[in-house]
N, C-alpha and C positions, 0 to 999 in steps of 0.2 A: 816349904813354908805354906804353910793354908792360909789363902786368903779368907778374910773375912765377907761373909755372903750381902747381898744389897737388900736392905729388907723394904719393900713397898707401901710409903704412908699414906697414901692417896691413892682413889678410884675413881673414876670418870664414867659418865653415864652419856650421854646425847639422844637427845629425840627430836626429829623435826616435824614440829605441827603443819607443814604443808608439805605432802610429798607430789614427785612429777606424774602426771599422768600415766607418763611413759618414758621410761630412761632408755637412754643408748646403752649397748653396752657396752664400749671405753668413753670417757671421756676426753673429748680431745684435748684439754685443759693440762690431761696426764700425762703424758709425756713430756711435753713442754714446761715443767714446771724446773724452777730449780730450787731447791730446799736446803737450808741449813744445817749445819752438824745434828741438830735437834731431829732431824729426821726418821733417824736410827732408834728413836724411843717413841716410835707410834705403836703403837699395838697391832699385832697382826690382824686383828677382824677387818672384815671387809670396809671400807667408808659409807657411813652415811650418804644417803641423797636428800636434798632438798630442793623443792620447786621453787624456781622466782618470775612472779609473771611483773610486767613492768608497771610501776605505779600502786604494786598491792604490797603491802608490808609482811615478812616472813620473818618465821622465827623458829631458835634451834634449844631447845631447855637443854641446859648442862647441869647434872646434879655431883656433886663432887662429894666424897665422905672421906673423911679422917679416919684409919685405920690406926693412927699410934694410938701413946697414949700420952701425947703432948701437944700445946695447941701449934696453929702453923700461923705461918702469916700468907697471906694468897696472890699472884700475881698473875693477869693474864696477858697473853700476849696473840693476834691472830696474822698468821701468813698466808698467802696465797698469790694464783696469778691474775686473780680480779681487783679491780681498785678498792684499797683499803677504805673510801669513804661509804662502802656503801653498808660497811659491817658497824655497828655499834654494840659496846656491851654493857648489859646492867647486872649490877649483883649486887648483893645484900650488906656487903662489910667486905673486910680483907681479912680477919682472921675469924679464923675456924674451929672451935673446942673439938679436942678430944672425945675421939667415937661418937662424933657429929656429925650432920650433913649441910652441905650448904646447895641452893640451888639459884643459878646465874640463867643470862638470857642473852643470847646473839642476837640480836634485830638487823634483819638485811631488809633495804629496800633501794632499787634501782627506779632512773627517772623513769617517768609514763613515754618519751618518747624515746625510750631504748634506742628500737628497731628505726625510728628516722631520722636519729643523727648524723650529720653530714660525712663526721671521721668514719661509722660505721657502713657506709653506703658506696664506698669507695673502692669503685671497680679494680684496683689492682692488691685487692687484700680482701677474702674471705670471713663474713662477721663471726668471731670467737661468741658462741653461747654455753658452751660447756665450760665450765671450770673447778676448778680443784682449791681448798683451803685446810690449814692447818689450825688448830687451838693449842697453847702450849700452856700449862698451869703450871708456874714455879712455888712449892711448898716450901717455906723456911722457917726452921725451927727458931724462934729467938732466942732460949737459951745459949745454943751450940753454935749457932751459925750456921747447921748443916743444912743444904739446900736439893733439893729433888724437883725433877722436872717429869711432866705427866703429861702428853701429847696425844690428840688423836685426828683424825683426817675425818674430811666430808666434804662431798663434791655439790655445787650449786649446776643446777641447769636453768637457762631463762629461758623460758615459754612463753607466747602469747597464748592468751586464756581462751577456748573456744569454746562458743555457745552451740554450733552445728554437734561438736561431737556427741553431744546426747541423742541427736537424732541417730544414732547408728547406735549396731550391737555391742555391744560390751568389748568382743574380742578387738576390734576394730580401736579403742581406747589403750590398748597394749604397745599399738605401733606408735613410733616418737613423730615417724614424719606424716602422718595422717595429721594429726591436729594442726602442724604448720602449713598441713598445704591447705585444709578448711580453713584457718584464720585467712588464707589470700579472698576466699570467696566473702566470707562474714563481712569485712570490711569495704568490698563492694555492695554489697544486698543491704547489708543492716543498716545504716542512714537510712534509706527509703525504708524498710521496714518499721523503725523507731518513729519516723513522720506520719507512716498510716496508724501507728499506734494512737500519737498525739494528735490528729490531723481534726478530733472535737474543741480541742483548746484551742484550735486557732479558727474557729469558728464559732468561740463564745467570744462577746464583745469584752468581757472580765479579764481574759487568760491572753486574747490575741495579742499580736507585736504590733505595735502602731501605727505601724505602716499600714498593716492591714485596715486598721480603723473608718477609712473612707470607701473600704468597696465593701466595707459589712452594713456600714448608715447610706450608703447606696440599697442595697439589696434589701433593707428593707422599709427604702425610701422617704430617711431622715436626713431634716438639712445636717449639712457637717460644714456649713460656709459660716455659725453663729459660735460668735467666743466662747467656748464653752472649755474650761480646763480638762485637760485629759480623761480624770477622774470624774467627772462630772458627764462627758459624753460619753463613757464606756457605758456608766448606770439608763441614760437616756435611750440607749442603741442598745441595751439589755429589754428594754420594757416599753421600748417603741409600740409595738403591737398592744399592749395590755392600755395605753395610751390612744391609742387610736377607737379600741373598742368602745372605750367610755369618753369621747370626747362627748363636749356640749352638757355635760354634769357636772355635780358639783363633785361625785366621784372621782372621773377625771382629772379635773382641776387639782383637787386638792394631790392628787398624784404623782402630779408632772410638779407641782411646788414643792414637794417631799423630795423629789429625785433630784432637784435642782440646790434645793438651799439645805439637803440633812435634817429639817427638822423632822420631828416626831408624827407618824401618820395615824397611827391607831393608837388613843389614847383611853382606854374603856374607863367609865366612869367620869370623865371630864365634862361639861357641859360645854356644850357649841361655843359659848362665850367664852370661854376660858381655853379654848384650847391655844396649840403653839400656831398652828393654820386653821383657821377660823372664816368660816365662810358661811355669811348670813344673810340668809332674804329676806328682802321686805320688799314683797311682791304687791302691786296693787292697780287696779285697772281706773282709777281713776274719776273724773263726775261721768256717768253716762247717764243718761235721760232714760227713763221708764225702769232702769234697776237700782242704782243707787240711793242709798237714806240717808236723810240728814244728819251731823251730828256725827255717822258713824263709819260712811267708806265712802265719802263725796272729798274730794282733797281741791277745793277752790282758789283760783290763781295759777293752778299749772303744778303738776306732780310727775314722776319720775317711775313710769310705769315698768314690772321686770327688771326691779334695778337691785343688784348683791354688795354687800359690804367687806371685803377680805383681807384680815388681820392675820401681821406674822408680827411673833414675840419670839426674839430670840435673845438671845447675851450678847451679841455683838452686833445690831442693826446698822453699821453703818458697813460690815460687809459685805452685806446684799445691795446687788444693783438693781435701784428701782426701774431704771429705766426697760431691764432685759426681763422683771418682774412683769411688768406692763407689758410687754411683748406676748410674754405668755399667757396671759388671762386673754388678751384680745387674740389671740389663735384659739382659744381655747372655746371663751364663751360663746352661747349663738348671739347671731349678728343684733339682734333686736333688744338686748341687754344694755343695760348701764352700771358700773358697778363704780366703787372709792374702793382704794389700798390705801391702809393705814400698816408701816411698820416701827413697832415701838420693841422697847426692851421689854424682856419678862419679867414676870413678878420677882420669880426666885434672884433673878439675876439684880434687880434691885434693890432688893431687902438685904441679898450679902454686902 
């Protein structure tokens, strides 16, 4: 009696967009594995390899085509001796038209600390990085009910990712256990190397860690003993210096009020009076005998000689502390000055 022959409605494709630097040649995964009746309908070609480095996300494209000329319904299914949480699959629908292709996605990603989990580190058991997985694709005709299974194999290797290996020749990226034994170095060296990288950032007052904050306004011999909000002393200990050069100015001044309260410093086109930090002199020496005229620079009764007027209009005046305001103009201005702080609302911000 002749049987009738099995005719194949489905093809299978895999490609893995991350391959391993460098594969062993068995995987120890393979042996130990144990597989289900389904085993028997992998395809003879070799397995796939796929790299997993820990914490990076991998992935394996499956393209599947419909060779009947009916549609299927599609099921997947993945085995293996690595934990099934680390595989996830996407794909497009479940069923498949006739002399169409469909194409699916294995997403593997294992945790970032692989390599130092405690069950993994466990002097009386060997850490398994080699493994072995199965894809099994069940096609089903919904007419008939007839069902076909399409399986193929791919082995995961998990690597840590090394940056030293570039520094070597090419041939040298072929061995699997060069790169593990450079990751023991990398992970020594590279903190310290990564810090001399950034080691500007922690030496701007903007970028540093807080801590650091009091030996940067040390160093360049600003107090850091005055309330100053974090934000507000990073920008002060940024421009200390730029402060220091123009002290006893109106330059100055208006600079260190800028840094302090936000408002606006270069305003072109605004008339001294109107600005948001306004700083106005009304300089005047007073009666003196043999220079002064009458009527017109003699100020009789007692006048207010080198004395500045300094206006801040902002939308919220009752944020600013006058009294740390006052602080600052009197460090600021030279000693022989007089000046009034007036802080009122702005225009804009009153007219809304």
């Amino acid at each position: 009696m002749t049987q009738p022959r099995s005719v194949q409605t489905i093809s299978l494709l895999l490609t893995p967009m991350q391959l391993p630097e460098a594969a062993p040649t068995q995987a120890s995964g393979a042996t130990s594995a144990t597989w289900t009746a389904e085993s028997s309908k992998v395809d003879a070609t070799p397995p796939l390899s796929l790299g997993l480095s820990p914490g990076e996300p991998s992935e394996i494209i499956v393209q599947i085509k419909n060779e009947s000329d009916r549609p299927l319904q599609l099921d997947f299914k993945i085995e293996g001796d690595f934990p099934l949480q680390w595989c996830q699959i996407g794909q497009e629908g479940s069923e498949l038209l006739a002399r169409q292709q469909m194409d699916a996605v294995l997403y593997f990603q294992i945790a970032a600390d692989f390599f130092e989990q405690h069950q993994n580190l466990s002097s009386d058991k060997s850490l398994k990085i080699d493994y072995r997985g199965q894809l099994h694709v069940y096609a089903t005709q919904p007419d008939t009910e007839q069902r076909q299974v399409k399986s193929a194999t791919f082995n995961l290797y998990v690597r840590p990712r090394s940056l030293y290996l570039n520094f070597l020749p090419s041939v040298y990226r072929e061995v699997d256990f060069i790169g593990r034994l450079l990751k023991i170095f990398e992970q020594a060296f590279e903190p310290t190397v990564q810090t001399l990288d950034v080691l500007w950032a922690h030496l701007d007052p903007l970028t540093a860690p807080q801590a650091l904050l009091p030996f940067l306004a040390h160093w360049v011999g600003w107090p850091s003993d005055v309330p100053w909000s974090t934000h507000e002393q990073r920008r002060l200990i940024r421009h200390a210096m730029d402060i220091y050069r123009w002290r006893g100015t109106r330059q100055g001044l208006r600079l260190y009020l800028h840094l302090y309260t936000g408002l606006p410093l270069d305003e072109p086109g605004v008339a001294e009076s109107e600005k948001a930090i306004s700083i106005q002199e009304v300089f005047s020496e007073g009666f003196i005998l043999g220079s002064a005229r009458l009527g017109q620079e003699a100020i009789l009764g007692g006048g207010r000689p080198y004395h500045f007027i300094v206006w801040l209009r902002c939308q919220e005046p009752k944020r600013i502390d006058e009294g740390l305001v006052r602080s600052i103009i009197d460090q600021e201005k030279p000693a022989f000055c007089t000046y009034d702080l007036y802080i009122e609302e702005s225009l804009t911000a009153a007219n809304t």
